[in-house]
Backbone bond lengths (Angstrom), bond angles and torsions (degrees), N, CA, C in turn:
res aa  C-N    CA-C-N  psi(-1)  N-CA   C-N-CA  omega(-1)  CA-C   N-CA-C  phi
1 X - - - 1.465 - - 1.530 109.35 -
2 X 1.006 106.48 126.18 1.954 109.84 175.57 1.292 105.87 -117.62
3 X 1.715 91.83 138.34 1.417 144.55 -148.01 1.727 94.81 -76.34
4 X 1.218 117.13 157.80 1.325 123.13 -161.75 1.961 116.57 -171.78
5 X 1.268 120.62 129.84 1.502 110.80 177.51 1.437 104.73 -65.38
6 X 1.552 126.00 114.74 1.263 129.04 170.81 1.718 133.67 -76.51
7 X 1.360 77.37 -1.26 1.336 92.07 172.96 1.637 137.58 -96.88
8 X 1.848 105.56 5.41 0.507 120.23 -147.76 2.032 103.28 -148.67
9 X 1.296 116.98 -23.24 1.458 154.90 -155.32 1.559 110.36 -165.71
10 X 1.424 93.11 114.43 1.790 120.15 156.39 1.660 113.91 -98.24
11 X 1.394 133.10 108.47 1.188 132.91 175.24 1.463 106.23 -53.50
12 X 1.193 126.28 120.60 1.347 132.10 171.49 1.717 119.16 -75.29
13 X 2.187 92.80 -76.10 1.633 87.27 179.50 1.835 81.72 -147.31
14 X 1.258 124.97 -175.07 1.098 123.41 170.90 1.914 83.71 -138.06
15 X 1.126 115.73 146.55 1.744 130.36 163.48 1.496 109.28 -111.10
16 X 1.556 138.01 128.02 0.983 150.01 174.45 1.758 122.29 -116.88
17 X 1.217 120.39 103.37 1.232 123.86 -173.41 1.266 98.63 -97.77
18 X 1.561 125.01 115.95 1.295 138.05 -160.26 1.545 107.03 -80.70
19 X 2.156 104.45 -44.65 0.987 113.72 167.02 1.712 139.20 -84.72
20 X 0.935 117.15 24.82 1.098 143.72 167.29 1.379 126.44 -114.22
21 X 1.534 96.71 -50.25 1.936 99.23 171.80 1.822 98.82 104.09
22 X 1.157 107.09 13.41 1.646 107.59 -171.39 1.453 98.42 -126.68
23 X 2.016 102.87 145.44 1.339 117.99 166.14 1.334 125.39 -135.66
24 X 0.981 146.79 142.99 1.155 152.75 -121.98 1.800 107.28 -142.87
25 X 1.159 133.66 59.17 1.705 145.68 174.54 1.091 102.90 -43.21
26 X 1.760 136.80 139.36 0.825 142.33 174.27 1.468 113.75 -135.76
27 X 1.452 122.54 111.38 1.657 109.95 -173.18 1.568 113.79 -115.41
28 X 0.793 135.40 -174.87 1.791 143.78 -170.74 1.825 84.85 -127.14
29 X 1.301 109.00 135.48 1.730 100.44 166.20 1.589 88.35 -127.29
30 X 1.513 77.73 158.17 1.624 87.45 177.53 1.831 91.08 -148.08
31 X 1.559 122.59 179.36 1.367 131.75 -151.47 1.605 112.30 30.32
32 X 1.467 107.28 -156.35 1.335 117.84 -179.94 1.662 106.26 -73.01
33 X 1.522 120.13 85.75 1.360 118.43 -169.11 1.421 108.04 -87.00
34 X 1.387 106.75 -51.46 1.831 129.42 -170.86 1.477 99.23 -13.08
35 X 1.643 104.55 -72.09 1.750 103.96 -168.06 1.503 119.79 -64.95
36 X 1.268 113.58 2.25 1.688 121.42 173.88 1.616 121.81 -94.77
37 X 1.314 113.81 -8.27 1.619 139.40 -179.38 1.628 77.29 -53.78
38 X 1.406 127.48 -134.91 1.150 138.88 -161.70 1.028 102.32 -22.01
39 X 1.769 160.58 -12.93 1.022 116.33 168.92 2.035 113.74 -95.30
40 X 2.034 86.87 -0.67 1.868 84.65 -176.06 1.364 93.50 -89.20
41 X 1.711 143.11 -16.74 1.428 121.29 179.64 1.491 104.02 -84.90
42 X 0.959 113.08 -43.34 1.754 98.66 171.22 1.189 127.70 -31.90
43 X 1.611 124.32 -42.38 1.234 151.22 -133.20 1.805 101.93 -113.51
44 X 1.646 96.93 -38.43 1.575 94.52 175.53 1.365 102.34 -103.24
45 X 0.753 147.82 -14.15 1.751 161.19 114.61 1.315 108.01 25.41
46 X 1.532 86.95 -77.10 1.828 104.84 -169.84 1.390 118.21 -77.36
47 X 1.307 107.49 -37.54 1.849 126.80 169.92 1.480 103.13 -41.50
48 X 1.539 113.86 -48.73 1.387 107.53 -157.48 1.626 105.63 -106.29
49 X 1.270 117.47 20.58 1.486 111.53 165.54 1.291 85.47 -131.09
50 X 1.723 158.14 15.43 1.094 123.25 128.46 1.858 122.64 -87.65
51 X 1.301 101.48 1.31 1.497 96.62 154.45 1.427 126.26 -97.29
52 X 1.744 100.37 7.13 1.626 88.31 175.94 1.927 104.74 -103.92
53 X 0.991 102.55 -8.15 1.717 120.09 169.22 1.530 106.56 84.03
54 X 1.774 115.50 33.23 1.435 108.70 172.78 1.357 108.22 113.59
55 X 1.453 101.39 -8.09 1.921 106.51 -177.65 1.876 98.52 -88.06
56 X 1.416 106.53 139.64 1.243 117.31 -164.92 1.655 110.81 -90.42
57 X 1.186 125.45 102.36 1.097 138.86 156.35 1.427 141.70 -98.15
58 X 1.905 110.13 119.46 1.823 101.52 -156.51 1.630 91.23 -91.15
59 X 0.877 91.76 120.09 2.345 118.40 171.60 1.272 105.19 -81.36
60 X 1.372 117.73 106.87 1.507 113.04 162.06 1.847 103.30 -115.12
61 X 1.482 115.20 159.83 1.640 126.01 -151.76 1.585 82.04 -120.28
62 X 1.414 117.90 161.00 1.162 145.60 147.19 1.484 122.35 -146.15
63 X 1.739 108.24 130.61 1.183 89.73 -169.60 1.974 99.28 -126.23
64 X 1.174 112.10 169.14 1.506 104.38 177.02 1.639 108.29 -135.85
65 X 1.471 107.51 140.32 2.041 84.37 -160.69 1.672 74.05 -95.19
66 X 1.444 92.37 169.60 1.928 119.41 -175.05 1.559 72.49 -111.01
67 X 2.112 92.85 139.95 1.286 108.91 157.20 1.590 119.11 -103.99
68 X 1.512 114.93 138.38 1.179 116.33 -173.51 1.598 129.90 -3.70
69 X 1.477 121.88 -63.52 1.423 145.55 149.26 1.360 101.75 -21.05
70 X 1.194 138.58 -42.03 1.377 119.33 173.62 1.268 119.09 -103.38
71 X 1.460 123.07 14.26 1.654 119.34 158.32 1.536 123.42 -103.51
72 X 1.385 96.69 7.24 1.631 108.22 -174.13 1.797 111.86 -43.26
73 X 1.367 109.94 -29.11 1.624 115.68 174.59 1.372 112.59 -115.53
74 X 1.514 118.13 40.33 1.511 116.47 179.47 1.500 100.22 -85.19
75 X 1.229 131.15 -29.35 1.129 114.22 161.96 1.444 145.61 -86.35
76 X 1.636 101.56 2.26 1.327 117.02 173.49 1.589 127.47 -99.21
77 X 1.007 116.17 -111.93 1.896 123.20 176.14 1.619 93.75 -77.39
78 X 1.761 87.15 115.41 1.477 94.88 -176.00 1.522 122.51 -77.32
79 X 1.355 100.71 -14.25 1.916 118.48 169.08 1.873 94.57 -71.16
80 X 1.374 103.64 -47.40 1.642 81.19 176.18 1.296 132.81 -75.27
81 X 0.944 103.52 -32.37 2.093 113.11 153.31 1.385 110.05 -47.41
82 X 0.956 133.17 -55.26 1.799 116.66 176.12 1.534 104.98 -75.34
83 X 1.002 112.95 -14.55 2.039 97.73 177.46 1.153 91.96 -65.23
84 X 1.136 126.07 -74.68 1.695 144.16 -177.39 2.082 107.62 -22.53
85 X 1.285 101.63 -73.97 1.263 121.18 174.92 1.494 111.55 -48.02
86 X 1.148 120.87 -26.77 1.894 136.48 -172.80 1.682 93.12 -100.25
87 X 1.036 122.31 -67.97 1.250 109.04 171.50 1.591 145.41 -35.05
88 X 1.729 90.47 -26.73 1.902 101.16 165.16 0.850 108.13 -96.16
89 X 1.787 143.57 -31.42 1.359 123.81 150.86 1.758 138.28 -17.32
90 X 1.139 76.45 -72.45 1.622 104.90 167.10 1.745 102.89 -29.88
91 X 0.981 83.46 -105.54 1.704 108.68 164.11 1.379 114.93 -4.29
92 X 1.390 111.54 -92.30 1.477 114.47 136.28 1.663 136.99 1.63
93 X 1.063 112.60 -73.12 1.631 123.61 171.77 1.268 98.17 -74.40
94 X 1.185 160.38 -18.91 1.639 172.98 -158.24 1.584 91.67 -99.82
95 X 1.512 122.85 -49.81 1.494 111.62 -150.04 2.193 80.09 -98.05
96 X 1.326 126.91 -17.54 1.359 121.42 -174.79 1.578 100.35 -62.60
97 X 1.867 109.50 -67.80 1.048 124.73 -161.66 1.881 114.45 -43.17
98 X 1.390 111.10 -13.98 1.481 116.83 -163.66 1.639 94.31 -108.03
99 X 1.595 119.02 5.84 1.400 93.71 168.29 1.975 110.76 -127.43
100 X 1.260 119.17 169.20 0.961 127.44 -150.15 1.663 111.30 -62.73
101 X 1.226 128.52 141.87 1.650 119.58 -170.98 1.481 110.68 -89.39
102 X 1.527 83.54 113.50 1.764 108.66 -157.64 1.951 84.10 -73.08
103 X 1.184 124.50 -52.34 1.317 120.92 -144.28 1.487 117.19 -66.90
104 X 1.028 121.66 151.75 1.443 124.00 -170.44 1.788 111.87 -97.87
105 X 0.812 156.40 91.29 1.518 143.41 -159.99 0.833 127.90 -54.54
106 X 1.618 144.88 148.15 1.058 142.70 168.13 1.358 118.65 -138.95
107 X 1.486 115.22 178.87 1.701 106.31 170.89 1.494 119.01 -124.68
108 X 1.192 105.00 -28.25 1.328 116.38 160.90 1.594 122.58 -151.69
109 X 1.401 124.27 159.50 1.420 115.71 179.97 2.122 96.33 -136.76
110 X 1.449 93.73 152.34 1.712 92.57 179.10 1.706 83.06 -140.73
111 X 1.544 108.88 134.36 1.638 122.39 166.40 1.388 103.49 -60.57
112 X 1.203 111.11 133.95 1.765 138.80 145.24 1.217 128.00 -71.81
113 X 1.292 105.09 -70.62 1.365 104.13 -167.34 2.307 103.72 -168.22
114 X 1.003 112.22 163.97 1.528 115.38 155.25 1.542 86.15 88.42
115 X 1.413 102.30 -158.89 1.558 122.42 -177.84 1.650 105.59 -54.05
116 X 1.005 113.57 166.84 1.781 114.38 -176.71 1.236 90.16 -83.18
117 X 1.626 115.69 172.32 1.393 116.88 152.66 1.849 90.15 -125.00
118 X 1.541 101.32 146.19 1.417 117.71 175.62 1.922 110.10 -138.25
119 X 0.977 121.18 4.84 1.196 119.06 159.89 1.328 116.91 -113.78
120 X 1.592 111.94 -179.17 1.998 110.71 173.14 0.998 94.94 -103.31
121 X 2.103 95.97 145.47 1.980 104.20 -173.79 1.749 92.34 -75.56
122 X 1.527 85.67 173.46 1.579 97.79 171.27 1.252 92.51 -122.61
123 X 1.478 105.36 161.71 1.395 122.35 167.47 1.498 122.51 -30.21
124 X 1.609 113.01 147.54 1.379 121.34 177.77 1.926 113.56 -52.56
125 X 1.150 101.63 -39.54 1.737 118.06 -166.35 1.625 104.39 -75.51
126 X 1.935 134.88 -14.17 1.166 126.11 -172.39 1.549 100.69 -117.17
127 X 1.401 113.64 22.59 1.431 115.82 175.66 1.350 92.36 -85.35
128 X 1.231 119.48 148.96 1.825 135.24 175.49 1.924 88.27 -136.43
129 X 1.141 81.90 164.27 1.640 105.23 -169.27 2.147 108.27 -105.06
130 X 1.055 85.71 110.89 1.947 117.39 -155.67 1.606 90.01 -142.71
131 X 1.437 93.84 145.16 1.711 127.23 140.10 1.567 108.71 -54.37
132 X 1.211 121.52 -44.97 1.515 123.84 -167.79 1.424 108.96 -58.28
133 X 1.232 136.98 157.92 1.582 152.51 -167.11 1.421 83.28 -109.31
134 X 1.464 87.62 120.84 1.845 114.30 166.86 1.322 119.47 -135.09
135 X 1.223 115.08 145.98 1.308 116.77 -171.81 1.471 139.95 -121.61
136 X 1.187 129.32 102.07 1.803 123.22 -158.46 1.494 89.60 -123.78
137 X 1.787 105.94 -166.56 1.244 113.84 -169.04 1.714 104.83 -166.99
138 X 0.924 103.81 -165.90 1.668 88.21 -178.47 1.491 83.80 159.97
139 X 1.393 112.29 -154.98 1.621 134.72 -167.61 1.857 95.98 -141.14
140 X 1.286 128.80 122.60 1.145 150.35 -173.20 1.912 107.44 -80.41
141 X 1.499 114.09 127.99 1.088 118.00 170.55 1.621 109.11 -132.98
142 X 1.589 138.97 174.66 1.154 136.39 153.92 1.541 101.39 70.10
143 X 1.429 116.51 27.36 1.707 129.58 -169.57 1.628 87.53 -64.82
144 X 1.514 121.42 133.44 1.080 127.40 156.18 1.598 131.52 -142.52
145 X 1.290 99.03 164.86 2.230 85.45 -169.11 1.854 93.69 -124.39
146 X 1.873 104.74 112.16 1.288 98.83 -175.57 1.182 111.83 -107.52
147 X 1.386 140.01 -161.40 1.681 130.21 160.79 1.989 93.25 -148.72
148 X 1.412 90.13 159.05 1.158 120.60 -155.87 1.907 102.82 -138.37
149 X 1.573 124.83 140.75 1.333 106.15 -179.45 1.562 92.03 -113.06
150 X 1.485 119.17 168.47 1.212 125.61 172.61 1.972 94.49 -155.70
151 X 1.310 109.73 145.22 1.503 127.06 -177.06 1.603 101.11 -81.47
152 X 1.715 102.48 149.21 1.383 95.25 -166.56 1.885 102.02 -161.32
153 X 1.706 88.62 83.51 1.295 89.83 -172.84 1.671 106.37 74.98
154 X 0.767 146.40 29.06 1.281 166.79 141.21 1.230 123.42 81.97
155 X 1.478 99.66 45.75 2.053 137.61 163.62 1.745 102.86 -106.11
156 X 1.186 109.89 153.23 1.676 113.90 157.28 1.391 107.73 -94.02
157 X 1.566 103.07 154.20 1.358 96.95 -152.95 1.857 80.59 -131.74
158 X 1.611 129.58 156.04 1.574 112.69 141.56 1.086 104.04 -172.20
159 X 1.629 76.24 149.20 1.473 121.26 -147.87 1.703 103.69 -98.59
160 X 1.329 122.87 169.37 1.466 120.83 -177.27 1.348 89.30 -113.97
161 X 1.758 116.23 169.35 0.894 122.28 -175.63 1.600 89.42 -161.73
162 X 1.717 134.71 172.12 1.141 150.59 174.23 1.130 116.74 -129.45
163 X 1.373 126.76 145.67 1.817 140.34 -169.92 1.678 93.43 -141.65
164 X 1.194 94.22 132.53 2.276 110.46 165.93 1.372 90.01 -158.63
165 X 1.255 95.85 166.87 1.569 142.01 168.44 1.788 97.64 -85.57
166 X 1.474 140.04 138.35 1.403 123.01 156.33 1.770 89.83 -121.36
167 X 1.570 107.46 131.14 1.418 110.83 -177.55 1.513 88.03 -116.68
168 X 1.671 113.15 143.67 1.203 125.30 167.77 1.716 108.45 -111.46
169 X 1.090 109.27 39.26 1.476 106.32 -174.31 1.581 133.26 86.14
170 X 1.582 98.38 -38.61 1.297 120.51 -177.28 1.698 124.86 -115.38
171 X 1.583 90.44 -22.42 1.608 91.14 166.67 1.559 98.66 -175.30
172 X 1.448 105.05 -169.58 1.439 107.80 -156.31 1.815 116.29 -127.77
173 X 0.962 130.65 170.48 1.654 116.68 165.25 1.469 106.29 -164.32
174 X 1.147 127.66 126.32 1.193 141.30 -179.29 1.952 118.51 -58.77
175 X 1.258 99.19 90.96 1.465 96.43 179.35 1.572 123.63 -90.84
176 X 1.647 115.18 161.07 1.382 129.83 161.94 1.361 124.16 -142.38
177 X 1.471 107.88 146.20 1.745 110.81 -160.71 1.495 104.48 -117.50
178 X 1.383 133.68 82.52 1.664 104.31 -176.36 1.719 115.39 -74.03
179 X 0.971 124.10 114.79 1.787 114.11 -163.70 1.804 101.80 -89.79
180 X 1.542 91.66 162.64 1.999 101.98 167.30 1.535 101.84 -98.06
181 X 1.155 93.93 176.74 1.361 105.76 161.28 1.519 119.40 -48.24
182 X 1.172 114.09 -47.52 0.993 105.61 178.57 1.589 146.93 -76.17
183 X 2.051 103.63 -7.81 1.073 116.47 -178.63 1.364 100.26 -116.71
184 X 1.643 126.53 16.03 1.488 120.86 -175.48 1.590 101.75 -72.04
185 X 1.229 118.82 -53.28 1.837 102.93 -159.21 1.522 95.06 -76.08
186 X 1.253 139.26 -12.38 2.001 117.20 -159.62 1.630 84.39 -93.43
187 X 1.596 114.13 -28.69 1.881 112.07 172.41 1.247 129.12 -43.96
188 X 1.570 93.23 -30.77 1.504 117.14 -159.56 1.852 106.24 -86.56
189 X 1.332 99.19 -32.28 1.563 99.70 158.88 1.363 133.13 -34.53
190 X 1.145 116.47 -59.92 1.321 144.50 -171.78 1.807 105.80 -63.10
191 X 1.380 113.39 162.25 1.790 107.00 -164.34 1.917 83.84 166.73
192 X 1.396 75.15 179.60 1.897 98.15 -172.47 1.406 102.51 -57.35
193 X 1.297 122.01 133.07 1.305 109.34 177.90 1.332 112.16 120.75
194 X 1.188 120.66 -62.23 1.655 141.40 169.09 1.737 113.02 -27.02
195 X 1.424 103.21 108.21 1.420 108.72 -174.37 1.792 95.65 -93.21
196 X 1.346 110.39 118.01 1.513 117.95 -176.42 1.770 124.74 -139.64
197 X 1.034 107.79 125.05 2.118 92.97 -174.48 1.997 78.77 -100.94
198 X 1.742 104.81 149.31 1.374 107.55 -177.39 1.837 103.66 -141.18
199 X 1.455 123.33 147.03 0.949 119.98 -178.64 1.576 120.35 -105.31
200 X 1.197 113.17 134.19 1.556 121.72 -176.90 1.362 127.10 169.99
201 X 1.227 116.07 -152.18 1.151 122.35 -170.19 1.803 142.76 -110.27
202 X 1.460 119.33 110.96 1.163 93.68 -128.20 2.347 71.49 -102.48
203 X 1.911 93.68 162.73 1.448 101.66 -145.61 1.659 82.05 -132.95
204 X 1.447 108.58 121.47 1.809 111.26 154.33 1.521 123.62 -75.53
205 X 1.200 129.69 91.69 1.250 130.79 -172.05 2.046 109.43 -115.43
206 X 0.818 117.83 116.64 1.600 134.09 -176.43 1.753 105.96 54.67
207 X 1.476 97.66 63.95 1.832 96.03 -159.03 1.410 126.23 35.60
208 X 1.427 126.46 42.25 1.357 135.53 174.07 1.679 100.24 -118.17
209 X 1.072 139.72 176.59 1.303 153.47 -136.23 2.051 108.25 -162.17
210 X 1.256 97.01 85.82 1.871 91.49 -162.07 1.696 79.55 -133.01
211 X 2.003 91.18 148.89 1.303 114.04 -178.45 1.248 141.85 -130.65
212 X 1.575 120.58 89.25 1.238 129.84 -165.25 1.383 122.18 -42.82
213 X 1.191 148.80 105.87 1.203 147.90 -128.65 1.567 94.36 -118.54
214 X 1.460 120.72 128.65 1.757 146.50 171.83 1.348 120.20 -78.78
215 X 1.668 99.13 -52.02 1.548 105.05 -161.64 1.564 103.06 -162.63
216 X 1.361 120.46 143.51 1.550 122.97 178.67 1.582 99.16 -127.00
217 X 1.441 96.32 161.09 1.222 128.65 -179.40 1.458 128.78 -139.37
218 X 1.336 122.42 91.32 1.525 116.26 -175.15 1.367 117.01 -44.91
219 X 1.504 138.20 134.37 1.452 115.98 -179.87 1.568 95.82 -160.28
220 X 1.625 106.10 164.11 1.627 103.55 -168.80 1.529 89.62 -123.94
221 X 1.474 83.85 124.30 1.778 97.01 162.57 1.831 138.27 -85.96
């Protein structure tokens, strides 16, 4: 059994795909939980690859917040606190199951380079255009390495930059990567062909739908 702030996280269900190698955590949060996420996947993270003794398992989290109305007895009959708490699950997974399956599948993912990715992408077609970091994946075509100048202190300066296509089978979105130093050569890996889910930002530009890319992840679909 792995250990968890309870004050903060109700274990719901955990799903284990034996053949795949993937599990799927599911918690109920209740108080100010949000800022405790990264320190409870870290935490069940590590628990569960030192109980698997080095065998590699990809952990993805789901969490569902409880609205007030269902903690009204969190401090009382603790059997009635989980009816309550089980009851928005329910509910919950009831109002998921009736909408369309955003997620894209995969079987495994290994980091590259940029921002991490810690959730599963969804499909190319349920990206909407946000500030928020979103994440899909697809298979890369039309991979290219361009340059661009920008003034710098009053030298020209230029910089590289990358352009692909990411197709998820079903549709397409025009990506770009500007890299640092530090993510230019593992970028440079990558080319036509390259099966990758990537995190960022997706941008409405001349009513088209294009996506500034954070962070990649090699992964097999």
């Amino acid at each position: 059994m792995v250990r968890f702030d309870e004050r903060f996280f109700t274990l719901r269900e955990c799903r284990y795909n034996k053949e795949k190698g993937t599990a799927v955590i599911t918690f109920l949060g209740h108080d100010n939980f949000e800022p405790e996420i990264p320190k409870n996947e870290s935490s069940i993270t590590r628990q569960i690859n030192d109980l698997l003794d080095g065998e590699k398992l990809d952990v993805d989290f789901e969490y569902f917040t409880i609205p007030p109305e269902y903690l009204e007895n969190q401090f009382g009959n603790p059997e009635e606190s989980l009816k309550h708490l089980n009851a928005y699950a329910e509910q919950v997974a009831a109002q998921n199951a009736a909408l369309p399956d955003k997620i894209l599948p995969m079987k495994s993912r290994e980091y590259l380079c940029g921002v991490p990715i810690k959730t599963r992408p969804i499909k190319i077609k349920y990206l909407r255009a946000s500030s928020d970091l979103q994440v899909t994946g697809g298979t890369i075509s039309f991979f290219k390495k361009k340059e661009y100048k920008r003034q710098h202190e009053g030298a020209e300066i230029i910089k590289p930059y990358f352009t692909f296509v990411l197709d998820d089978g079903d549709d397409r979105i025009n990506c770009v990567f500007f890299p640092t130093a530090k993510t230019f050569q593992k970028f440079e890996k990558l080319g036509d062909r390259s099966a990758i889910c990537a995190i960022g930002v997706a941008e409405k530009r001349d009513d088209r739908l294009n996506f500034r890319v954070a962070g990649v992840s090699f992964v097999e679909f």
